[in-house]
PDB file as gemmi writes it, atoms N, CA and C in Angstrom:
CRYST1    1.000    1.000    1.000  90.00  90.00  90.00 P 1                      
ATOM      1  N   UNK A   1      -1.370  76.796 -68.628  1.00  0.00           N  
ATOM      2  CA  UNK A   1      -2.485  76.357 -67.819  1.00  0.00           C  
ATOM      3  C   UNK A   1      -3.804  76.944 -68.304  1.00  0.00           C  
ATOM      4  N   UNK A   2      -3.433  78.264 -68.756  1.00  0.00           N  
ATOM      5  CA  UNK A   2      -4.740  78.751 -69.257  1.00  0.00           C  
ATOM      6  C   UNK A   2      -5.843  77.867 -70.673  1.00  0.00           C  
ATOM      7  N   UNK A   3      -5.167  77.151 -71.078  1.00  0.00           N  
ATOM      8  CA  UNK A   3      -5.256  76.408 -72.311  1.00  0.00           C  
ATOM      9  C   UNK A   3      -6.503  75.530 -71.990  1.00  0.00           C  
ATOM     10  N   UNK A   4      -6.703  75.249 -70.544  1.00  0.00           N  
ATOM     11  CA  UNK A   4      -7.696  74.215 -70.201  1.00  0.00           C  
ATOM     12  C   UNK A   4      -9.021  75.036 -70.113  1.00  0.00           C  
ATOM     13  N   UNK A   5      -9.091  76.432 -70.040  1.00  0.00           N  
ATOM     14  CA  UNK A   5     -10.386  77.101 -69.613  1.00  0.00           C  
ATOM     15  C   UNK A   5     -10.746  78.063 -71.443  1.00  0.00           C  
ATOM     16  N   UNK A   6     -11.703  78.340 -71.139  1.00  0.00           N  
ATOM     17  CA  UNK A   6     -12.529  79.091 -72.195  1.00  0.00           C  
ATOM     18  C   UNK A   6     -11.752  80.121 -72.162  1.00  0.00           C  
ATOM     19  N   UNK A   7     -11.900  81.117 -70.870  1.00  0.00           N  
ATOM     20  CA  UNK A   7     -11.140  82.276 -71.160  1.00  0.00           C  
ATOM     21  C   UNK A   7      -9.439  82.200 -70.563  1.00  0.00           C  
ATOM     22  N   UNK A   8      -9.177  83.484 -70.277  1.00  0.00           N  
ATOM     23  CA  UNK A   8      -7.634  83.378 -69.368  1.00  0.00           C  
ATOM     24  C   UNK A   8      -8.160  82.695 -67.615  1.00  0.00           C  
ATOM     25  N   UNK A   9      -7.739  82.280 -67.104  1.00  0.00           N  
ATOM     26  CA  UNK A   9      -7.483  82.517 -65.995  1.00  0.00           C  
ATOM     27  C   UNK A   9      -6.730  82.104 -64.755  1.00  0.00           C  
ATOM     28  N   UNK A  10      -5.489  82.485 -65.220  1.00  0.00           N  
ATOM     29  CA  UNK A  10      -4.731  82.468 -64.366  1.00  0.00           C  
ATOM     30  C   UNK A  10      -3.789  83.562 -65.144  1.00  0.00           C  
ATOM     31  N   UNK A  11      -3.015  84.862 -64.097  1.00  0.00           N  
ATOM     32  CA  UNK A  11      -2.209  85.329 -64.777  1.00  0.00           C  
ATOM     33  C   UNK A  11      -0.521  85.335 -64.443  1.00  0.00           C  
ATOM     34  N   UNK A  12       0.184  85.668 -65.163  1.00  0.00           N  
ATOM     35  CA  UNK A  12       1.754  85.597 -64.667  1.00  0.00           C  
ATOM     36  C   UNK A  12       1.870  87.067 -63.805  1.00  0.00           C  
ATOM     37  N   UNK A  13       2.825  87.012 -62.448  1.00  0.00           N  
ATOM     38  CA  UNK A  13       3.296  87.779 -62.121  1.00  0.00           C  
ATOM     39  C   UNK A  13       5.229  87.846 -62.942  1.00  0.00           C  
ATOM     40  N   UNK A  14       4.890  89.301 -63.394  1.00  0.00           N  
ATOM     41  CA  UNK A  14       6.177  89.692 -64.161  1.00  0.00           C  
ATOM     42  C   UNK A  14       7.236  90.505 -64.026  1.00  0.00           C  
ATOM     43  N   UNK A  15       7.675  90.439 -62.311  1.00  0.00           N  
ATOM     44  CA  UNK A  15       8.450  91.852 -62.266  1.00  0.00           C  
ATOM     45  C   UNK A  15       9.590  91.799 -63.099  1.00  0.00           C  
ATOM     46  N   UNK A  16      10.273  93.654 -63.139  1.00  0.00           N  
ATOM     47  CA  UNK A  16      10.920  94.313 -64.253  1.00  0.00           C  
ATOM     48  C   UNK A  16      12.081  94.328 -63.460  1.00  0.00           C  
ATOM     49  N   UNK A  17      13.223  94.029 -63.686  1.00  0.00           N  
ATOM     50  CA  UNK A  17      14.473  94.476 -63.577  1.00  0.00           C  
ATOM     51  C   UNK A  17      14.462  96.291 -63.184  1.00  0.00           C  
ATOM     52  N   UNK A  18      15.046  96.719 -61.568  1.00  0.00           N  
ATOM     53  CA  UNK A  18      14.667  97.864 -61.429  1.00  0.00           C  
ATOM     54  C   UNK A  18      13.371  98.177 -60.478  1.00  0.00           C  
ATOM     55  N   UNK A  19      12.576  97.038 -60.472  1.00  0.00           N  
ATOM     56  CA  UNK A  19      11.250  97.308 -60.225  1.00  0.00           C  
ATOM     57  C   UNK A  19      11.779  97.313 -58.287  1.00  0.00           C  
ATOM     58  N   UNK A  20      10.627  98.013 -57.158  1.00  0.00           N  
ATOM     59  CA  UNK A  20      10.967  97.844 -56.197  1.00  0.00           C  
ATOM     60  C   UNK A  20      10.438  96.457 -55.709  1.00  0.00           C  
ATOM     61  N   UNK A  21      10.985  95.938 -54.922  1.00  0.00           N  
ATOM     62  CA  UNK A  21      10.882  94.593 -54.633  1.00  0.00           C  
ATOM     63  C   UNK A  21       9.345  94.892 -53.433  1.00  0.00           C  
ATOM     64  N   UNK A  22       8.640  94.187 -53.601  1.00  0.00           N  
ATOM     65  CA  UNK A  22       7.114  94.013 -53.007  1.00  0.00           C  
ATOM     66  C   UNK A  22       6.668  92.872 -52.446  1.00  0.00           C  
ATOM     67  N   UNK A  23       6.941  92.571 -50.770  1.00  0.00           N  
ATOM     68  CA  UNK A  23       6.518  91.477 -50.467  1.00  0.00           C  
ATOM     69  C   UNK A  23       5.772  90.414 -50.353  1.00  0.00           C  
ATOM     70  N   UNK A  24       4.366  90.912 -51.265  1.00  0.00           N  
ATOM     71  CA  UNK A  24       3.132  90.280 -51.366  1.00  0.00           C  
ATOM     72  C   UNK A  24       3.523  89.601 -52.626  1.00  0.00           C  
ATOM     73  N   UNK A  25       4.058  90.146 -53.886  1.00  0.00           N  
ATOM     74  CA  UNK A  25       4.255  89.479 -54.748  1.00  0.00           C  
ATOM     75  C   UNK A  25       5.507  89.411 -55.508  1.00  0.00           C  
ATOM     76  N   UNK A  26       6.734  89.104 -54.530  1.00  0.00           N  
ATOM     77  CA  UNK A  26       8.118  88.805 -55.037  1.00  0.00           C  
ATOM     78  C   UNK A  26       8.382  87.552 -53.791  1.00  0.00           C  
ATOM     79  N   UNK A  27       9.098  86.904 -53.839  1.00  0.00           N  
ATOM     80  CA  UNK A  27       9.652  86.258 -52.987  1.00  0.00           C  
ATOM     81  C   UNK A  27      11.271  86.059 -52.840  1.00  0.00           C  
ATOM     82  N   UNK A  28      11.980  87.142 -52.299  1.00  0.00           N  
ATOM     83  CA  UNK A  28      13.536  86.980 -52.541  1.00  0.00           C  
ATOM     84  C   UNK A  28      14.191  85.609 -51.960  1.00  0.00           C  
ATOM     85  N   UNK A  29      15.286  85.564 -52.594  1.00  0.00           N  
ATOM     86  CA  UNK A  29      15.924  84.207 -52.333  1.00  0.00           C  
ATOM     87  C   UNK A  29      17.334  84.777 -51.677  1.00  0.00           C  
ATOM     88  N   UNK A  30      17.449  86.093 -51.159  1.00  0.00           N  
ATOM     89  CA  UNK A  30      19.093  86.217 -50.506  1.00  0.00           C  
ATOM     90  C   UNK A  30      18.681  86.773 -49.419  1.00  0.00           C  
ATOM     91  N   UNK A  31      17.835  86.691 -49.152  1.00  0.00           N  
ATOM     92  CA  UNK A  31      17.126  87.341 -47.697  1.00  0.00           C  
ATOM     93  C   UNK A  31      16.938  88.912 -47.375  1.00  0.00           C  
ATOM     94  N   UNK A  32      17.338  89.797 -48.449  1.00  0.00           N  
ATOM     95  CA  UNK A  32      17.147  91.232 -48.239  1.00  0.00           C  
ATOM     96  C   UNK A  32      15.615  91.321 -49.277  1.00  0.00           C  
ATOM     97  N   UNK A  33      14.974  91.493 -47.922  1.00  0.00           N  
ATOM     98  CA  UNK A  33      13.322  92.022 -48.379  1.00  0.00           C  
ATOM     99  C   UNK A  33      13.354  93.697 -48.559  1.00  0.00           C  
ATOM    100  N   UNK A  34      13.634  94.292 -49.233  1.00  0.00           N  
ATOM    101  CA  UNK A  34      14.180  95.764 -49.287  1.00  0.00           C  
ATOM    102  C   UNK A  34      14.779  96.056 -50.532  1.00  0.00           C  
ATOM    103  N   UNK A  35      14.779  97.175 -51.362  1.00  0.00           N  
ATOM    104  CA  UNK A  35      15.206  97.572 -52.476  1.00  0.00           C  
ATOM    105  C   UNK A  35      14.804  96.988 -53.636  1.00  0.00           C  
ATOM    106  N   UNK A  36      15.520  97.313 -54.998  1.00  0.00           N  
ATOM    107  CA  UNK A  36      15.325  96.941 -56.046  1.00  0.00           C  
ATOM    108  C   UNK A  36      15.491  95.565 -56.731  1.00  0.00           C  
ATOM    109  N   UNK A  37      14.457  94.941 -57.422  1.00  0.00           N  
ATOM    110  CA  UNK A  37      14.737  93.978 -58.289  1.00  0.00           C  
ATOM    111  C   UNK A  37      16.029  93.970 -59.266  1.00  0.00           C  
ATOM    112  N   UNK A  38      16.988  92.972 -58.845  1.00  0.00           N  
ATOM    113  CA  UNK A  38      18.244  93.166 -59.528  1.00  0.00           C  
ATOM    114  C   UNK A  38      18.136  91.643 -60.553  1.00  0.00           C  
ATOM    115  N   UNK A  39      17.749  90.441 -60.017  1.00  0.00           N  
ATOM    116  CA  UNK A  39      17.573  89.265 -61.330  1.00  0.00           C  
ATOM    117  C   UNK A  39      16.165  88.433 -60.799  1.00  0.00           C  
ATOM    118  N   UNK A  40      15.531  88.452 -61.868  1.00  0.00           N  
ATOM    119  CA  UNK A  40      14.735  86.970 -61.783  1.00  0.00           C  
ATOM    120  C   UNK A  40      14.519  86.081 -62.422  1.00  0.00           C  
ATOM    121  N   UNK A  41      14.599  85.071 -61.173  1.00  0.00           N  
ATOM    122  CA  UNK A  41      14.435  83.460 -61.406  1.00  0.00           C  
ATOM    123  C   UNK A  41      13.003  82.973 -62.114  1.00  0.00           C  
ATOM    124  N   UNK A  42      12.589  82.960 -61.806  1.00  0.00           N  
ATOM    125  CA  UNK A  42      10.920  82.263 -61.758  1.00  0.00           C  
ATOM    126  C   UNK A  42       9.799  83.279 -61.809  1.00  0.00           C  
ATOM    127  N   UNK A  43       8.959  83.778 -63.045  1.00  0.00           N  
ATOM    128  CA  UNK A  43       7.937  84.204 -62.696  1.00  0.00           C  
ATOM    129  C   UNK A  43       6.639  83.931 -61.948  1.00  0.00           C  
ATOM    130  N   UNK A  44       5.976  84.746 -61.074  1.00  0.00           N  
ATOM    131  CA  UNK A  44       4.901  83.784 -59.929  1.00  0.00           C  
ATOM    132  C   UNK A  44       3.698  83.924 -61.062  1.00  0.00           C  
ATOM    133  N   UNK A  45       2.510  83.481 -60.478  1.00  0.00           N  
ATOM    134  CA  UNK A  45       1.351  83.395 -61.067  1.00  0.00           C  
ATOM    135  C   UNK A  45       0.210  83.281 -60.090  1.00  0.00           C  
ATOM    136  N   UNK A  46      -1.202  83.771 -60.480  1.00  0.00           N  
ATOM    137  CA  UNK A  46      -2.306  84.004 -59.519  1.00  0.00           C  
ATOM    138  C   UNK A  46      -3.349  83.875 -60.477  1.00  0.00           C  
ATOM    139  N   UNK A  47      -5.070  83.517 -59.495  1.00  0.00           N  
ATOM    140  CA  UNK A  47      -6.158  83.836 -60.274  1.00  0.00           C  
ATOM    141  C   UNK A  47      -6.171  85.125 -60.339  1.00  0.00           C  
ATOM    142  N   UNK A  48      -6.919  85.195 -62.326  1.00  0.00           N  
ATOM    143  CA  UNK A  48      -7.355  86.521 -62.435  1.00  0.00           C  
ATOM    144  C   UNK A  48      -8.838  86.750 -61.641  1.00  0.00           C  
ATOM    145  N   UNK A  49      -9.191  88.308 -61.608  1.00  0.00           N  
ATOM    146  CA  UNK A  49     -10.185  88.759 -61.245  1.00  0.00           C  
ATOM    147  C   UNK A  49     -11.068  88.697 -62.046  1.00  0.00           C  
ATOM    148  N   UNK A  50     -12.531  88.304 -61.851  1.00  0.00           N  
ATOM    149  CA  UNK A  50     -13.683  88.518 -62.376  1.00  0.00           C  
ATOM    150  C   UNK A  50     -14.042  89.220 -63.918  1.00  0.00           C  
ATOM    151  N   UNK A  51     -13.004  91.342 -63.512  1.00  0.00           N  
ATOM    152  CA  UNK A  51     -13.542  91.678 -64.802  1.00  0.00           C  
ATOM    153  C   UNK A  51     -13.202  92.032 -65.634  1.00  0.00           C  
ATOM    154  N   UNK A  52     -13.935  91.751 -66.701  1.00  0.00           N  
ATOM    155  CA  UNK A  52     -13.300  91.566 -68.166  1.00  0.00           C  
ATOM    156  C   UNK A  52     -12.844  93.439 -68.571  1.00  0.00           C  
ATOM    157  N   UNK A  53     -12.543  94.423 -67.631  1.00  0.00           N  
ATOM    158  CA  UNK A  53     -12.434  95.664 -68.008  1.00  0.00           C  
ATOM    159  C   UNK A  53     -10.761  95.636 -67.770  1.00  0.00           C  
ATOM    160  N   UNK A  54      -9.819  95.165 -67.132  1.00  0.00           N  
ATOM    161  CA  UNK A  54      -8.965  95.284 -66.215  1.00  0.00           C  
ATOM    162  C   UNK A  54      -8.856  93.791 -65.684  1.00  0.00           C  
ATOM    163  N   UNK A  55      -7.356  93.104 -66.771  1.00  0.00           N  
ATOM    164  CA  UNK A  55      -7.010  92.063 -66.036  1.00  0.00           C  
ATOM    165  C   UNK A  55      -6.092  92.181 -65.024  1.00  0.00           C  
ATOM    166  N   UNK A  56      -6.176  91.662 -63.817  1.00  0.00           N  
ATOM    167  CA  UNK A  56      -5.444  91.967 -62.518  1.00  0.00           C  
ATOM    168  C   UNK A  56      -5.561  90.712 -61.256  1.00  0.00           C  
ATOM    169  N   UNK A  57      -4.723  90.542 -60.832  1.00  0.00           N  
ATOM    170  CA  UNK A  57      -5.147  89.287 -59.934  1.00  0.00           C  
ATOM    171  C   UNK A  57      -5.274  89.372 -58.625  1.00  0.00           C  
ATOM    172  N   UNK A  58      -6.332  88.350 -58.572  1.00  0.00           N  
ATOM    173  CA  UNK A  58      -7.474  88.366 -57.177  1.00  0.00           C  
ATOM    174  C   UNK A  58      -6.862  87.617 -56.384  1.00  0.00           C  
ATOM    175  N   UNK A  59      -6.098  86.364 -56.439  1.00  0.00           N  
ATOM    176  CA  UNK A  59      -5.264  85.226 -55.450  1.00  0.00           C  
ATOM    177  C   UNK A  59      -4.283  85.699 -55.899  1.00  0.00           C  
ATOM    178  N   UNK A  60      -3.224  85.777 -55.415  1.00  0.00           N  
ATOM    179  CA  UNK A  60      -1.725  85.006 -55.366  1.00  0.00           C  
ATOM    180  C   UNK A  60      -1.557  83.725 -55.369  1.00  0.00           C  
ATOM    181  N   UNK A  61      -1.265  82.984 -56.225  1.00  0.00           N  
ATOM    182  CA  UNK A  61      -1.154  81.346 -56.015  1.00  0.00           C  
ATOM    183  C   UNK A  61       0.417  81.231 -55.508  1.00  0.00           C  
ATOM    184  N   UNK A  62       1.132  81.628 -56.229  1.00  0.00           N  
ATOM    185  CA  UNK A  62       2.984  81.515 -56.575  1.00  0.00           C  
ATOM    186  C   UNK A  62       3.496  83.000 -56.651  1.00  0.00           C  
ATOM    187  N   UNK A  63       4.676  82.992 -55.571  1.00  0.00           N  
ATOM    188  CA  UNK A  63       5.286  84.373 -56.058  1.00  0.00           C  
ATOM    189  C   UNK A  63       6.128  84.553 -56.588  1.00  0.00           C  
ATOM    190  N   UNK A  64       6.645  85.329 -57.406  1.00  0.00           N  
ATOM    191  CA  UNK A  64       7.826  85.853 -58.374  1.00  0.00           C  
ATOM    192  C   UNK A  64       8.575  85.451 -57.542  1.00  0.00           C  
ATOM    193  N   UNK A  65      10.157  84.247 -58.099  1.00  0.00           N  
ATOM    194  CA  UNK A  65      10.952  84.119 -57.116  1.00  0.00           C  
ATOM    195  C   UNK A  65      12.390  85.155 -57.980  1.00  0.00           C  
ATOM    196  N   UNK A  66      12.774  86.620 -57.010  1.00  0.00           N  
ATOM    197  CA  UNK A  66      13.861  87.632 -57.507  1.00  0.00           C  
ATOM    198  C   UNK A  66      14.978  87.575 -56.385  1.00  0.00           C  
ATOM    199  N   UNK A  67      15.679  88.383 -56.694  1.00  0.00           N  
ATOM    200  CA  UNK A  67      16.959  89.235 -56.025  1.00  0.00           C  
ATOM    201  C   UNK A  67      16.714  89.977 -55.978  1.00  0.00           C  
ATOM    202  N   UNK A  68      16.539  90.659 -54.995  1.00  0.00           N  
ATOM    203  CA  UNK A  68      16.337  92.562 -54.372  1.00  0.00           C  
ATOM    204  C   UNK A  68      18.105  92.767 -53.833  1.00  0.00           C  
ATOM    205  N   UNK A  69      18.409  94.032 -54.387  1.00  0.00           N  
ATOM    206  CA  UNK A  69      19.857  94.667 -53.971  1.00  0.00           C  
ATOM    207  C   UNK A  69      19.168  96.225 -53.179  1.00  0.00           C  
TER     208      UNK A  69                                                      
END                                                                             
């Protein structure tokens, strides 16, 4: 998607195998909102922020769809 703009903007959310599962930007699919990232499906994606020091995202568009154990 980024391909259509000059610079980046939009970025991937990428959680890590291990990582703790975070409700703002994971979305589990077995219903335990709690513990660790054990597989993921689908990486989410959001607008980036403004500055060019620190890419980081300002929206949430889509959330990481994981498994938390």
């Amino acid at each position: 998607m980024n391909k259509k703009y000059e610079k980046d903007y939009y970025m991937l959310v990428e959680p890590q195998i291990g990582e703790l599962f975070d409700p703002i930007n994971h979305r589990e699919i077995n219903g335990n909102s709690t513990g660790k990232i054990s597989e993921l499906y689908f990486y989410g994606y959001g607008k980036l922020n403004d500055s060019e020091e620190e890419k980081s995202i300002d929206k949430l568009i889509k959330a990481a769809l994981v498994c938390a154990n």
